[in-house]
MDAnalysis code that builds the backbone (N, CA, C; Angstrom):
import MDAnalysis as mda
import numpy as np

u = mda.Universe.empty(663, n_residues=221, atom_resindex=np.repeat(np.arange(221), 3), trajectory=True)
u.add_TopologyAttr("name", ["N", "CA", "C"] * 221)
u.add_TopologyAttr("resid", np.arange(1, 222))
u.add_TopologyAttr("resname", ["UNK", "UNK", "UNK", "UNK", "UNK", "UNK", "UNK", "UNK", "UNK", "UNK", "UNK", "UNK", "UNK", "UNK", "UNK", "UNK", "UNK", "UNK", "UNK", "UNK", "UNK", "UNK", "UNK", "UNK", "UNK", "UNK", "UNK", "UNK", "UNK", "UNK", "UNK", "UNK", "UNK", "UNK", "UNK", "UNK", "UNK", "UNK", "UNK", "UNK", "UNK", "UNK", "UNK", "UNK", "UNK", "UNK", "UNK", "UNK", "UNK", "UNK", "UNK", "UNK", "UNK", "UNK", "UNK", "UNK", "UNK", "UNK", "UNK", "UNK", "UNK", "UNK", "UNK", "UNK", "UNK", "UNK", "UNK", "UNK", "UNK", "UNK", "UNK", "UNK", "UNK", "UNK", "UNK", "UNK", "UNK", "UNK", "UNK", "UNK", "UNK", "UNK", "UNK", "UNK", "UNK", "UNK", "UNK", "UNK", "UNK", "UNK", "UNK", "UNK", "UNK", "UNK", "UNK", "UNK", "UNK", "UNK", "UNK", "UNK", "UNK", "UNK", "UNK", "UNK", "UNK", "UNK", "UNK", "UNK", "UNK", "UNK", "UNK", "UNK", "UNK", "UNK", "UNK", "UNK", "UNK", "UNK", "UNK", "UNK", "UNK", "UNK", "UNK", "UNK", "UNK", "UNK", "UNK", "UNK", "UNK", "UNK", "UNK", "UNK", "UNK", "UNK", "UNK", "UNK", "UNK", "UNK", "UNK", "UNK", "UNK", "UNK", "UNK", "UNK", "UNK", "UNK", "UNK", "UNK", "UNK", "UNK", "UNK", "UNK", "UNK", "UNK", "UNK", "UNK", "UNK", "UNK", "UNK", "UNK", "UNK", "UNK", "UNK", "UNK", "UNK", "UNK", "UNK", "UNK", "UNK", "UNK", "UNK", "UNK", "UNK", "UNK", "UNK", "UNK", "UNK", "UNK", "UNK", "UNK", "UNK", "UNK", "UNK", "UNK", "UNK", "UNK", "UNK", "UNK", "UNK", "UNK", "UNK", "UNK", "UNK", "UNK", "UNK", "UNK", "UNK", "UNK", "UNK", "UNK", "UNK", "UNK", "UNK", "UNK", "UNK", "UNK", "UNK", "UNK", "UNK", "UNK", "UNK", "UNK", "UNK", "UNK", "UNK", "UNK", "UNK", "UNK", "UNK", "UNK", "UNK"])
u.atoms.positions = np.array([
    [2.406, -19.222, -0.670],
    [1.902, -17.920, -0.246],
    [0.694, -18.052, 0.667],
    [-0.116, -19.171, 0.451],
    [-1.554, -19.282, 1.153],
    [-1.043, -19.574, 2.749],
    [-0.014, -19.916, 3.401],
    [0.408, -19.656, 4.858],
    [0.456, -18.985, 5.609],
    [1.273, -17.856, 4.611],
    [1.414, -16.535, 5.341],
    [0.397, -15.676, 5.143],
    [-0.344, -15.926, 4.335],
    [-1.637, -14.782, 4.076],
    [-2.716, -14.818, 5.090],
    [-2.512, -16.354, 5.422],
    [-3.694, -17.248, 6.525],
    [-2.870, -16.722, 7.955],
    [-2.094, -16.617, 8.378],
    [-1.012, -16.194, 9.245],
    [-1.472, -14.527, 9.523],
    [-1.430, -13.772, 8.519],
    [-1.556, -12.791, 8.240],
    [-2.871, -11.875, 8.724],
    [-4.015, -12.629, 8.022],
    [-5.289, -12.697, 8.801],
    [-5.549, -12.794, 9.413],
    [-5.266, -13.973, 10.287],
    [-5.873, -14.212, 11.211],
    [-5.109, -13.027, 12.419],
    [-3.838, -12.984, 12.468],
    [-2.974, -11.919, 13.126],
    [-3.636, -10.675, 13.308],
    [-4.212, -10.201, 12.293],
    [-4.533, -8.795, 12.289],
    [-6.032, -8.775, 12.350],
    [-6.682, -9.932, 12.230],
    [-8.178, -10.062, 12.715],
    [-8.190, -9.877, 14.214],
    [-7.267, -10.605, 14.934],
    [-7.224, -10.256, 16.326],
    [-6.819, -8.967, 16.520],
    [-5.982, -8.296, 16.722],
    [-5.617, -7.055, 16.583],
    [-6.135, -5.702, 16.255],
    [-7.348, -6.132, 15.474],
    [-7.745, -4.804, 14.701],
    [-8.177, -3.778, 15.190],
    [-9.081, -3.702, 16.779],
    [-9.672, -3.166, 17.154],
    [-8.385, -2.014, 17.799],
    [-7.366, -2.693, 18.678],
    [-6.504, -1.861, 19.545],
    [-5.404, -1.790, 18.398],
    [-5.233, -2.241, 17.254],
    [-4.271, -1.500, 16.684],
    [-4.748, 0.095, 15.920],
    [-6.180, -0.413, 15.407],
    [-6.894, 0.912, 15.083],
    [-6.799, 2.127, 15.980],
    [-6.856, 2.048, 17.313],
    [-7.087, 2.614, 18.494],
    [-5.263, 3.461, 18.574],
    [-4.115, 2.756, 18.578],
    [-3.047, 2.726, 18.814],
    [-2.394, 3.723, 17.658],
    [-2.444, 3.353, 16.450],
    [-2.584, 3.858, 15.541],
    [-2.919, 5.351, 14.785],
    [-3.728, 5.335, 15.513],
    [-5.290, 6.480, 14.484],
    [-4.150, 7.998, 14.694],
    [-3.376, 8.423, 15.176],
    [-3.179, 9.673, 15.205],
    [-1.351, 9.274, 14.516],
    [-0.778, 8.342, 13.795],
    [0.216, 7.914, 13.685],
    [1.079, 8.615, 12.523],
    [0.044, 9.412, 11.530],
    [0.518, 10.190, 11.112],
    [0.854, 12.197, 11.491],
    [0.766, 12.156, 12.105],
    [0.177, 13.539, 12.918],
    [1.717, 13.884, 13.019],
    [2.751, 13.175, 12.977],
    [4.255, 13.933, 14.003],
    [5.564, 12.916, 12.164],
    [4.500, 12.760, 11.092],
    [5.493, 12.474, 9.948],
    [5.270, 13.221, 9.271],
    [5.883, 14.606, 8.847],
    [5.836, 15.285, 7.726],
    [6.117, 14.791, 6.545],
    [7.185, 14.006, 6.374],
    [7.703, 13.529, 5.047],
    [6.823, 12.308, 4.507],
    [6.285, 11.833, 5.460],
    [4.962, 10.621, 5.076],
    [3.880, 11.092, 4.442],
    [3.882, 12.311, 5.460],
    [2.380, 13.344, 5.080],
    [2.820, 13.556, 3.403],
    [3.922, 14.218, 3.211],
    [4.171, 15.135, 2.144],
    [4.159, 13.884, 0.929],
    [4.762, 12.602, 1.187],
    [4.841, 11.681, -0.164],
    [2.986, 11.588, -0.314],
    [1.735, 11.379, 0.779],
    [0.532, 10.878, -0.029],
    [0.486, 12.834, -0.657],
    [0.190, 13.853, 0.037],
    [-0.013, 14.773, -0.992],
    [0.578, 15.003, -2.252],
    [2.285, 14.352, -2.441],
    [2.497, 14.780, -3.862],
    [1.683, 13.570, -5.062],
    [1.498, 12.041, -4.029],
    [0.756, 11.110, -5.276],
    [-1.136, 11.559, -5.378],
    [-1.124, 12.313, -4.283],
    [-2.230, 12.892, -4.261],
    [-2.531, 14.126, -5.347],
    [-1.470, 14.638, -5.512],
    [-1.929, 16.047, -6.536],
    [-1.508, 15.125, -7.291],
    [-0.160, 14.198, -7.713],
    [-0.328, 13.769, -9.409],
    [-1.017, 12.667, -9.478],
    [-2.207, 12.434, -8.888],
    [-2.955, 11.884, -9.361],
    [-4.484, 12.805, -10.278],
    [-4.544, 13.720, -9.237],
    [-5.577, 15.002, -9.175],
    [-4.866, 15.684, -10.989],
    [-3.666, 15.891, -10.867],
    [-3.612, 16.581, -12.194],
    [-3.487, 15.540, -13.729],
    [-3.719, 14.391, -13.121],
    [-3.406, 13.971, -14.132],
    [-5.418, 13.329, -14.184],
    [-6.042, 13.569, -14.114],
    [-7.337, 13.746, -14.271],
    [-8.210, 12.885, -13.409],
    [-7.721, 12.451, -12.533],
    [-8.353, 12.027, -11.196],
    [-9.083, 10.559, -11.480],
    [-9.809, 9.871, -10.433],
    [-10.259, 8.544, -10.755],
    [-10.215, 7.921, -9.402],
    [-10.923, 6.905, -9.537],
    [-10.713, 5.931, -8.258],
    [-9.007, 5.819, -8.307],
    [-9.051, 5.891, -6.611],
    [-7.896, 5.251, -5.685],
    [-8.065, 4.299, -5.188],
    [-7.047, 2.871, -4.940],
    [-7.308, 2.097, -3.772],
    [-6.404, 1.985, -2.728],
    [-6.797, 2.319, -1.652],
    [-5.956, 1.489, -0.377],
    [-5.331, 0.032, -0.326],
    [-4.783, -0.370, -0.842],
    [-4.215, -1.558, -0.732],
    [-3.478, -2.164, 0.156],
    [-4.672, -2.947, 1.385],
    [-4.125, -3.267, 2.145],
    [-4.281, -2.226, 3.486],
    [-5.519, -1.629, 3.539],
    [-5.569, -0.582, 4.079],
    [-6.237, -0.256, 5.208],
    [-6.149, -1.758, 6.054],
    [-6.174, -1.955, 7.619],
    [-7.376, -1.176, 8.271],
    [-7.351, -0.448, 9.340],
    [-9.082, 0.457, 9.563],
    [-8.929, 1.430, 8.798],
    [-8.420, 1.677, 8.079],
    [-8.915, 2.882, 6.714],
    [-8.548, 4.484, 6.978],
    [-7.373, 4.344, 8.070],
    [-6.570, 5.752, 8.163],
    [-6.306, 6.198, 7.462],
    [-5.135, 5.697, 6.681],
    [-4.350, 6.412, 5.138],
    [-5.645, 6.398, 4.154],
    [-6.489, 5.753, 3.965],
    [-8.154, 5.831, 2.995],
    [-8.718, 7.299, 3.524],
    [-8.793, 7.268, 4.872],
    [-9.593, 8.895, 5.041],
    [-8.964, 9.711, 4.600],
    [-7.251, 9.876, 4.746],
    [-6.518, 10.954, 4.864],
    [-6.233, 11.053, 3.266],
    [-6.658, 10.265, 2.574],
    [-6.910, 10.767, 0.734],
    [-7.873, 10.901, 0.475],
    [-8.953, 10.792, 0.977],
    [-10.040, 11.674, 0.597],
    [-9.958, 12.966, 1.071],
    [-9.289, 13.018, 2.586],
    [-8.944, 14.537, 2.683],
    [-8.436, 15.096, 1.590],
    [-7.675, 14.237, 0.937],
    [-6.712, 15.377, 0.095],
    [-7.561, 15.039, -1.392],
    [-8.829, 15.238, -1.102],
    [-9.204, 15.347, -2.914],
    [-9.184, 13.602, -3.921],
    [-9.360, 13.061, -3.390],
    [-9.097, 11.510, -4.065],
    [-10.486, 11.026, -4.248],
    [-11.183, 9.933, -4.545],
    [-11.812, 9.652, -4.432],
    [-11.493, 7.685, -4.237],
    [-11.470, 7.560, -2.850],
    [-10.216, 6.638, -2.593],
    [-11.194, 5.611, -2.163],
    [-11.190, 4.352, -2.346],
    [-11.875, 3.287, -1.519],
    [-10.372, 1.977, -0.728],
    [-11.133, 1.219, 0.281],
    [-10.063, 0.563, 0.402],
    [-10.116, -0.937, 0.509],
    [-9.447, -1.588, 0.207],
    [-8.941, -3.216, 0.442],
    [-8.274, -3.907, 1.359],
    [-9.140, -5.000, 2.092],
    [-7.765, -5.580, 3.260],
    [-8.141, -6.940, 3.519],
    [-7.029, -7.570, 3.749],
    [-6.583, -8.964, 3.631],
    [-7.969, -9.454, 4.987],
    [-7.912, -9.013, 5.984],
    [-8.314, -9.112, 7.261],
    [-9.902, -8.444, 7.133],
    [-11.005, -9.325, 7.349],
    [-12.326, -8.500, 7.622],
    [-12.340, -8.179, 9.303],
    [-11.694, -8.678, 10.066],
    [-12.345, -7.444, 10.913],
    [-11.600, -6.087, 11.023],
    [-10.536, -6.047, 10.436],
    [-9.934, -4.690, 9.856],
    [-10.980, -3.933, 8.902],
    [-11.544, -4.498, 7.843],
    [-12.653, -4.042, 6.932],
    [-14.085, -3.412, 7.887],
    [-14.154, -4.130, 8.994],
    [-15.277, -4.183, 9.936],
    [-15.000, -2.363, 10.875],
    [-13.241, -2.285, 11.216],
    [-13.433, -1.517, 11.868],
    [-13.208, -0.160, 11.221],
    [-12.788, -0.696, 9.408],
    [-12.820, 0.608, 8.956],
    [-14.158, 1.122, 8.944],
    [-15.238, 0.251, 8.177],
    [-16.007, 0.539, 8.011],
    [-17.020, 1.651, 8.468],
    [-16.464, 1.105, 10.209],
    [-17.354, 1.830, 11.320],
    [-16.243, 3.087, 11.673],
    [-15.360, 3.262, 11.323],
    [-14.622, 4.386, 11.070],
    [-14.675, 5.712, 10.599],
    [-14.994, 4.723, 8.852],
    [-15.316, 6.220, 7.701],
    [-16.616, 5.234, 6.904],
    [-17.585, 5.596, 7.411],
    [-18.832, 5.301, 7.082],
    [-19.309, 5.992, 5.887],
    [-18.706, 6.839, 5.318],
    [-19.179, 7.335, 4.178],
    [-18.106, 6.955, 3.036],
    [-17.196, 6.406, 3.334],
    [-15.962, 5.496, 2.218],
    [-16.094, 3.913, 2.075],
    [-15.758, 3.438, 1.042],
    [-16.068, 2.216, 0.532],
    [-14.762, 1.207, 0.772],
    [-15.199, 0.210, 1.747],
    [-14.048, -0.960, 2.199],
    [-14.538, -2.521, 1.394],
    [-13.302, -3.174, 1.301],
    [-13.496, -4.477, 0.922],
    [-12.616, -5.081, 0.917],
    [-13.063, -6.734, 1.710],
    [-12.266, -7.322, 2.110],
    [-11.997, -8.349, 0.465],
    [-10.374, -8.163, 0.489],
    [-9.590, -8.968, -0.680],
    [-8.188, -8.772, -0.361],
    [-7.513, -9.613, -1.436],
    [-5.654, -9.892, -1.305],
    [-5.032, -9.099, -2.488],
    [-4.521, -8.820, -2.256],
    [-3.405, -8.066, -2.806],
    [-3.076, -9.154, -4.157],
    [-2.894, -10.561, -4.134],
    [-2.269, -11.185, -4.786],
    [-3.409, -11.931, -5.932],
    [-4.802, -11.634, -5.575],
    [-5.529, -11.393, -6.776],
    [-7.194, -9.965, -6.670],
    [-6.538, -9.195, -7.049],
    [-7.616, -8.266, -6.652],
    [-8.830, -8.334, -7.561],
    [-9.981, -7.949, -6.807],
    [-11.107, -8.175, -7.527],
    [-11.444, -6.834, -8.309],
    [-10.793, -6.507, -8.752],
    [-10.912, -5.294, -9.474],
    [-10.489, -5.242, -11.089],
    [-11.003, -4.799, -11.573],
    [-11.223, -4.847, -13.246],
    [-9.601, -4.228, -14.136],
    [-9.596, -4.104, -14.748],
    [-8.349, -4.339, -15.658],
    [-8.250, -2.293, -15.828],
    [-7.572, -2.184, -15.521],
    [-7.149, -0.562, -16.065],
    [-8.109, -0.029, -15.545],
    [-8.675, 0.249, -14.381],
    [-9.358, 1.127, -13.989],
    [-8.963, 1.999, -12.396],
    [-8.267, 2.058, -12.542],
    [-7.738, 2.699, -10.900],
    [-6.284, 4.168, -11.519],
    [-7.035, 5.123, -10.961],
    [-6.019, 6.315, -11.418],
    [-4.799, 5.806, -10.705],
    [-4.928, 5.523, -9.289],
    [-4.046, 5.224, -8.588],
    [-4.396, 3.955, -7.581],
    [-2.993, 3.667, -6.809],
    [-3.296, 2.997, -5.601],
    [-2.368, 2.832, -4.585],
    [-2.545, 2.730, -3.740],
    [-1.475, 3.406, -2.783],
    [-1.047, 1.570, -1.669],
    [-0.029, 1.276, -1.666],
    [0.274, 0.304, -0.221],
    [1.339, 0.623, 0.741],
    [0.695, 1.175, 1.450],
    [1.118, 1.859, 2.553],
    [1.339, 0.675, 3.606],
    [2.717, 0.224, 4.013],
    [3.257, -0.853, 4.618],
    [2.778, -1.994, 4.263],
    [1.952, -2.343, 3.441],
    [0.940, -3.713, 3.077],
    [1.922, -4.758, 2.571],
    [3.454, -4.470, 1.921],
    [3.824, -5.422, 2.335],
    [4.886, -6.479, 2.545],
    [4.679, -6.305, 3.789],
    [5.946, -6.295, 4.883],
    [5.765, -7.236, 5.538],
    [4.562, -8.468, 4.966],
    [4.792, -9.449, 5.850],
    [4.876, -10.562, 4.833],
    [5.368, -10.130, 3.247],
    [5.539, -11.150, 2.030],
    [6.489, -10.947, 1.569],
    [7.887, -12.423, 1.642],
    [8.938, -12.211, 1.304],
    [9.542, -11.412, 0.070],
    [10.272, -10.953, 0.156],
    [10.772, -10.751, -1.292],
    [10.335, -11.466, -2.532],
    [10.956, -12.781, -2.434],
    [10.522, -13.257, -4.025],
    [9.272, -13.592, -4.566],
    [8.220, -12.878, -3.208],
    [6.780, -13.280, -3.273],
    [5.899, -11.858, -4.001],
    [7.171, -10.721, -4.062],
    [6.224, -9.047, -4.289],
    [6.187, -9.626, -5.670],
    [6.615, -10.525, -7.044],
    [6.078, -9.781, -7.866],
    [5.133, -10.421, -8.137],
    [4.502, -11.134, -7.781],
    [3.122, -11.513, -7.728],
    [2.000, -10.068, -7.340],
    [2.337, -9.902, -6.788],
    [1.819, -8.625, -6.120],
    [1.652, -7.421, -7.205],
    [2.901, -7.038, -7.221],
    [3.585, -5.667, -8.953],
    [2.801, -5.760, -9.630],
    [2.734, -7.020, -10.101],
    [2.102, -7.774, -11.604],
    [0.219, -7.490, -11.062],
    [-0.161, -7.366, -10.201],
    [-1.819, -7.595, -10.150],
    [-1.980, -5.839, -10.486],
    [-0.705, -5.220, -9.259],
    [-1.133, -3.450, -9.364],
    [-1.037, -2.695, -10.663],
    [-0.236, -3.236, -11.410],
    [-0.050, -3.128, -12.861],
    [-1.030, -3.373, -13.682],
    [-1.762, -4.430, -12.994],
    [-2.721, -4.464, -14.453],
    [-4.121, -4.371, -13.465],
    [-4.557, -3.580, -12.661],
    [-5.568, -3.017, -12.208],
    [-5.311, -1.051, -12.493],
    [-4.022, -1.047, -12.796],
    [-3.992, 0.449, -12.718],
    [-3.890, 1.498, -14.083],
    [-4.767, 2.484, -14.799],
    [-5.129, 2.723, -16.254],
    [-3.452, 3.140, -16.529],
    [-3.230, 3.073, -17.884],
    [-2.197, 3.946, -18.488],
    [-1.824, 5.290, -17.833],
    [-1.028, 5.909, -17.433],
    [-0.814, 7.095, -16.656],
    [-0.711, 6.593, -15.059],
    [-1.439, 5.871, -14.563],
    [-2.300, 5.792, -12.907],
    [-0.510, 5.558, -12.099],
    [-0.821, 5.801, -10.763],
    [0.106, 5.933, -10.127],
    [0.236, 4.992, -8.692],
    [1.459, 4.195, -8.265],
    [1.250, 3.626, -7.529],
    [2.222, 4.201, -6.907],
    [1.960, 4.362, -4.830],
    [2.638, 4.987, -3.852],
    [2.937, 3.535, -3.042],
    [4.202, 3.319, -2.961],
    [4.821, 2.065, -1.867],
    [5.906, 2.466, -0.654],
    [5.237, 2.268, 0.218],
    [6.007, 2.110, 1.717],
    [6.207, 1.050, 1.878],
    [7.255, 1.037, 2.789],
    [7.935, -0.266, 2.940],
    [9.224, 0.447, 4.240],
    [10.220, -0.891, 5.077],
    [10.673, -0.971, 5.686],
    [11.690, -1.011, 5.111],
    [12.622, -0.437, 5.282],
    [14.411, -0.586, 4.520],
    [14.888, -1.512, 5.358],
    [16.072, -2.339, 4.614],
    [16.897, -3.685, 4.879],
    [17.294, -4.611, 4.320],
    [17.507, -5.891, 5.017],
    [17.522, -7.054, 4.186],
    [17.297, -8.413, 5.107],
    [16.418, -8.148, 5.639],
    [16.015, -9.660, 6.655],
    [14.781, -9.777, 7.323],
    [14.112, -10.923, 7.667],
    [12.473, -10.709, 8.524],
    [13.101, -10.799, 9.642],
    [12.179, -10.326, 10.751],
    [11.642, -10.187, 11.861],
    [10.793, -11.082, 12.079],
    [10.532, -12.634, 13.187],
    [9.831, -12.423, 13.777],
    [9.391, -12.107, 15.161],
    [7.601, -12.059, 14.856],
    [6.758, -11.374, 15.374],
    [5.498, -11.489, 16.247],
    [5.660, -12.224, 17.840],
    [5.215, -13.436, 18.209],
    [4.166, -12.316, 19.032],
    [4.282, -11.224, 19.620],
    [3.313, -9.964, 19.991],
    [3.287, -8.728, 19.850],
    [1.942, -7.605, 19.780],
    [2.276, -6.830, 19.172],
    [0.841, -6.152, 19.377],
    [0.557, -5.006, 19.740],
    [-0.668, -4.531, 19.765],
    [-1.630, -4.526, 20.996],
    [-0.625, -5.136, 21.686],
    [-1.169, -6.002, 22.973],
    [-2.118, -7.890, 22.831],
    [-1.747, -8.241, 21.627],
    [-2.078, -9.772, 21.394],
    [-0.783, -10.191, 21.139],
    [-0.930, -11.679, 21.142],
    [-0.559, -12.532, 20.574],
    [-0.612, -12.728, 19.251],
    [0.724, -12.715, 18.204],
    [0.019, -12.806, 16.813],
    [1.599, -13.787, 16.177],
    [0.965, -13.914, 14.701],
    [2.539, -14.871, 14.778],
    [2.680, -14.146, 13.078],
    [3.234, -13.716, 12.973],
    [3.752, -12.955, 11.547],
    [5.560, -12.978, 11.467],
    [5.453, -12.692, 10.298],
    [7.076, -12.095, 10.164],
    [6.839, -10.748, 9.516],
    [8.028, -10.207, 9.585],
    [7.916, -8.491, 9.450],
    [8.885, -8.526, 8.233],
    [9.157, -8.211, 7.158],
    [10.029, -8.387, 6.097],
    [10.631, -6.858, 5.699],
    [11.902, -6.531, 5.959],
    [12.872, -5.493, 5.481],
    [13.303, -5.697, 3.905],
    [13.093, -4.732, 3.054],
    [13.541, -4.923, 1.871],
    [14.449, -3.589, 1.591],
    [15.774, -3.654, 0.314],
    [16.482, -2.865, 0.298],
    [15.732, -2.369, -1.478],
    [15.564, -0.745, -1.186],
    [14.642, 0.221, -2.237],
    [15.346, -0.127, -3.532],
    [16.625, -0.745, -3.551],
    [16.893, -0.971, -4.900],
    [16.762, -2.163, -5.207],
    [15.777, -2.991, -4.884],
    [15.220, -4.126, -5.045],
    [13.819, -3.914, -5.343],
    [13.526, -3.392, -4.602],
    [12.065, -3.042, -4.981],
    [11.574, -2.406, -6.082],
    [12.658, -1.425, -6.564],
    [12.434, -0.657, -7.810],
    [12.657, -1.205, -8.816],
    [13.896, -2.348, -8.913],
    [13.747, -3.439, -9.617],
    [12.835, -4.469, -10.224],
    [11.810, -4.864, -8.744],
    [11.124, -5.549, -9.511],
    [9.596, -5.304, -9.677],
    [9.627, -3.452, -9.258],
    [8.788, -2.706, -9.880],
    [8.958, -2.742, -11.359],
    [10.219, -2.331, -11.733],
    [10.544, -2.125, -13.231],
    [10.364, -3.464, -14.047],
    [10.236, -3.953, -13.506],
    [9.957, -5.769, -14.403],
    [8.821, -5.821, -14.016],
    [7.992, -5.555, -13.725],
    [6.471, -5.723, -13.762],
    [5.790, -4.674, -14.190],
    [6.503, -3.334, -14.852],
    [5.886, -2.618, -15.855],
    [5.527, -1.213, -15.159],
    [6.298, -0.896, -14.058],
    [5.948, 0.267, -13.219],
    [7.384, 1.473, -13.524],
    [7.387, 2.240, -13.650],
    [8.316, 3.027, -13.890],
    [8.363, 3.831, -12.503],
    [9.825, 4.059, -12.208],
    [10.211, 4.543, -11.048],
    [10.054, 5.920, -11.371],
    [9.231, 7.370, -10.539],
    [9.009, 8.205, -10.858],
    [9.835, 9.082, -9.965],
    [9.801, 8.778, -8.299],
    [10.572, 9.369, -7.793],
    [10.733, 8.627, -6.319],
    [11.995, 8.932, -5.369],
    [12.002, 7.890, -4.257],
    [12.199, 8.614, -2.609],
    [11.824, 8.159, -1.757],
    [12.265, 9.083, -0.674],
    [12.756, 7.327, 0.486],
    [13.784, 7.960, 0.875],
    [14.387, 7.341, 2.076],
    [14.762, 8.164, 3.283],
    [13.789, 7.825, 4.475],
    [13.941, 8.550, 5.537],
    [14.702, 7.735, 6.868],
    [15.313, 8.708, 7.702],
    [15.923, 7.691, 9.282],
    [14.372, 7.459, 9.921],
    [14.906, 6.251, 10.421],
    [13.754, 6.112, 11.621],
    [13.618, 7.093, 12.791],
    [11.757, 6.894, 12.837],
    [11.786, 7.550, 14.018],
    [11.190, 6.900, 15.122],
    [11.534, 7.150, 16.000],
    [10.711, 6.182, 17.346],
    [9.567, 6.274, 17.338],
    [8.743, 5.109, 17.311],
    [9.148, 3.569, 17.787],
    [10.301, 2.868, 16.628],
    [10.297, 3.282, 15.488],
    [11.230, 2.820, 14.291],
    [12.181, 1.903, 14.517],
    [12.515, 0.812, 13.755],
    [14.111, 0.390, 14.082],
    [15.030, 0.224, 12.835],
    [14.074, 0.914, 11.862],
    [15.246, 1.166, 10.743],
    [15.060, 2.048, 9.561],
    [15.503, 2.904, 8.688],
    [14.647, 3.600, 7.890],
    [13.550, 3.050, 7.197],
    [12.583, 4.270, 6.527],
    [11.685, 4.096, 5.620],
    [11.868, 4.495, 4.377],
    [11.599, 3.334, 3.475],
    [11.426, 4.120, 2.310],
    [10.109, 4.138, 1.702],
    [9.731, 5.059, 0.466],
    [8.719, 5.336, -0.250],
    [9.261, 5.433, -1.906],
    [8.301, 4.513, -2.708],
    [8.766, 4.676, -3.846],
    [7.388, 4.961, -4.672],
    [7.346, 6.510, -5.656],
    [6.358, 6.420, -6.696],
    [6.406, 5.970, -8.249],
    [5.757, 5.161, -8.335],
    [5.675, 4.596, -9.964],
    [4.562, 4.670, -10.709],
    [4.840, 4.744, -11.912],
    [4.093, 5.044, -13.235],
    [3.674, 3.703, -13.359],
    [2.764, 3.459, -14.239],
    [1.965, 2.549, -15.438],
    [2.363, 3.573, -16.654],
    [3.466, 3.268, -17.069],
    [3.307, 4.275, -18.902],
    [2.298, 3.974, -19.538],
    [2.090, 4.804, -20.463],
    [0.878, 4.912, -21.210],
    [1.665, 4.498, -22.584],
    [0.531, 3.884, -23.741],
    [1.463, 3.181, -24.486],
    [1.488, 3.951, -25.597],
    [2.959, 3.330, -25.994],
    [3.543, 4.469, -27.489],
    [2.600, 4.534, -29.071],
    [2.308, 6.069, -28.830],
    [1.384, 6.023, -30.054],
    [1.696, 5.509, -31.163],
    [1.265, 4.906, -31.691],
    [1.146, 3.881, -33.207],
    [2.120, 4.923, -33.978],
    [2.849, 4.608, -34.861],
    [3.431, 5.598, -36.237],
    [2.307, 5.298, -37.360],
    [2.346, 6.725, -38.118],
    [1.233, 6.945, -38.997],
    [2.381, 6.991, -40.180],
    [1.961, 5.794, -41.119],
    [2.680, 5.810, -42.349],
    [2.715, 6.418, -43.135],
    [3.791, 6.871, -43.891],
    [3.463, 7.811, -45.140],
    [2.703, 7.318, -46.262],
])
């Protein structure tokens, strides 16, 4: 895993400034993108609110656009000068640079957390490393929101942003993912699969999952 993560970084360290730039208005023309963070956004809100994290959350677009909606959201990214340009972004929200595959974050404390494309550049048999960290950073109830690319093959990815970068792009098919959501302790809550839209080259999906909360003890007679 330490290849592609180093791959990964360094890729999007170059990049950060003009992908931020390229980017920043990218949700503005997706309703159904919009509509999946507001519904993990209210069930997070009704289910009694708490830190959010961005996971993986590049200059900190999708991070602002949940605090718009009532969150109290901070964010995480593989890449510091991504952290650098959130920072100088949303200056009043909290960034930090870390991996997905060991987060520095404490055991059951996150209402929610959201990875919004974060990750699409780690093979398949590499997510449940991943499952397994969001699972046990996220409280009983807390909710995790996953985007991802529908398919079944990488891409690579030699430019992009206007640099040079060397990544692979990884397509996964949603009934895989929910799979090995469900083996790492996430319960599938609800799923959306959309067509691409241009620039797109293949659908999107979005999947929300639970952390159950655990079964109350039986009280003996």
């Amino acid at each position: 895993m330490t290849s592609h993560l180093d791959a990964t970084r360094a890729s999007y360290d170059t990049v950060a400034v003009d992908y931020a730039e390229l980017l920043k208005a990218q949700l503005d023309d997706k309703p159904l993108d919009r509509a999946m963070l507001a519904a993990f956004a209210e069930t997070v809100r009704s289910g009694g609110g708490g830190p959010v994290a961005d996971l993986g959350c590049g200059p900190g677009r999708v991070t602002g656009h949940l605090e718009g909606l009532g969150l109290d959201a901070f964010g995480v990214d593989l890449s510091p000068e991504m952290v650098a340009v959130a920072r100088r972004s949303h200056p009043r929200l909290r960034f930090e640079v870390g991996s997905m595959a060991g987060l520095g974050i404490k055991d059951e404390s996150l209402a929610g957390a959201i990875v919004w494309y974060s990750t699409v550049h780690t093979p398949l048999e590499e997510l449940p490393v991943f499952f397994e960290e969001f699972q046990r950073v996220l409280a009983p109830g807390g909710h995790l929101l996953l985007a991802f690319k529908v398919g079944d093959e990488r891409v690579r990815l030699e430019h992009a942003y206007g640099h040079d970068v060397d990544l692979y792009v990884y397509r996964f098919p949603p009934e895989r993912v929910a799979e090995l959501l469900r083996r790492a302790g996430l319960v599938e809550v609800a799923r959306l699969v959309r067509e691409a839209d241009a620039p797109e080259k293949t659908p999107q999906a979005f999947i929300l999952a639970r952390k159950p909360e655990p079964e109350p003890e039986a009280v003996s007679s």
